[in-house]
C-alpha positions in Angstrom: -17.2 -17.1 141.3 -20.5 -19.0 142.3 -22.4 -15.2 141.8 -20.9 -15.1 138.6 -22.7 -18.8 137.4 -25.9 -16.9 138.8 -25.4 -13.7 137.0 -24.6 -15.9 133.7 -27.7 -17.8 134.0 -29.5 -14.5 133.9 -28.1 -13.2 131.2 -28.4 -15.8 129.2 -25.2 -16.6 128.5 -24.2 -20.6 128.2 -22.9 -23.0 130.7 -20.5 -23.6 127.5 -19.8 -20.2 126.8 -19.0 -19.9 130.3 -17.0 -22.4 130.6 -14.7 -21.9 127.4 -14.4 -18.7 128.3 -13.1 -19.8 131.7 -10.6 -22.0 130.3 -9.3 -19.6 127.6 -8.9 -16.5 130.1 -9.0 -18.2 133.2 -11.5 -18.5 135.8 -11.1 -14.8 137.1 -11.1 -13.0 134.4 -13.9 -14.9 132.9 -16.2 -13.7 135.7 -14.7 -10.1 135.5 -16.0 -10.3 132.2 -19.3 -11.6 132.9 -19.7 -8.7 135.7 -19.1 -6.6 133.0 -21.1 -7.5 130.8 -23.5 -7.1 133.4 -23.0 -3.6 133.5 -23.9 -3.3 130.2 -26.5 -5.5 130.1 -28.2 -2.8 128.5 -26.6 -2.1 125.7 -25.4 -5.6 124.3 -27.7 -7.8 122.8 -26.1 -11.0 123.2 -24.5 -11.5 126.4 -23.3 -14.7 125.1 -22.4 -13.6 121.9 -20.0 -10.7 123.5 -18.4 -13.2 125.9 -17.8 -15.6 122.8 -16.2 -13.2 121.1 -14.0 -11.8 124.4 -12.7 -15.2 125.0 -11.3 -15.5 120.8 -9.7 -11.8 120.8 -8.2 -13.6 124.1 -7.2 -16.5 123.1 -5.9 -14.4 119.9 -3.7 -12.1 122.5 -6.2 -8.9 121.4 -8.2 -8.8 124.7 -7.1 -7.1 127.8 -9.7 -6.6 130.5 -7.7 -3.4 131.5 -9.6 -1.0 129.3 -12.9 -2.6 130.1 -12.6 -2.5 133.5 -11.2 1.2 132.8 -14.4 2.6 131.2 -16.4 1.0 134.2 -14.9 3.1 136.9 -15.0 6.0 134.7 -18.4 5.6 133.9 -19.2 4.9 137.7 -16.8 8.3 138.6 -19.3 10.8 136.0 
């Protein structure tokens, strides 16, 4: 999880956005999501906006990371 502080910083996305995110979804899934997010770095265009906004559908119950990690592999498989 230390890479994941490091990746964050490079995105741009918050120590607070970070860390509420980490505290609504958990440690692990919070830095799933930020490797993620990495992934797509290229198409998002607020890293810390998109996390934001992952941690509330979370904390609503409407985020899984399931189908994220999902399209990942498939887009790694093509």
């Amino acid at each position: 999880m230390q890479a994941a502080v490091v990746v964050r910083s490079m995105l741009g996305i918050s120590p607070s956005a970070y860390q509420h995110a980490c505290e609504t979804m958990g440690p692990e899934n919070a830095t799933v999501a930020v490797a993620a997010i990495l992934e797509r770095a290229g198409h998002i265009n607020s890293a810390g906006g998109y996390l934001r906004d992952l941690r509330r559908r979370a904390a609503r119950g409407e985020f899984s990371l399931g189908p994220m990690i999902t399209m990942d592999l498939d887009e790694m498989l093509r």
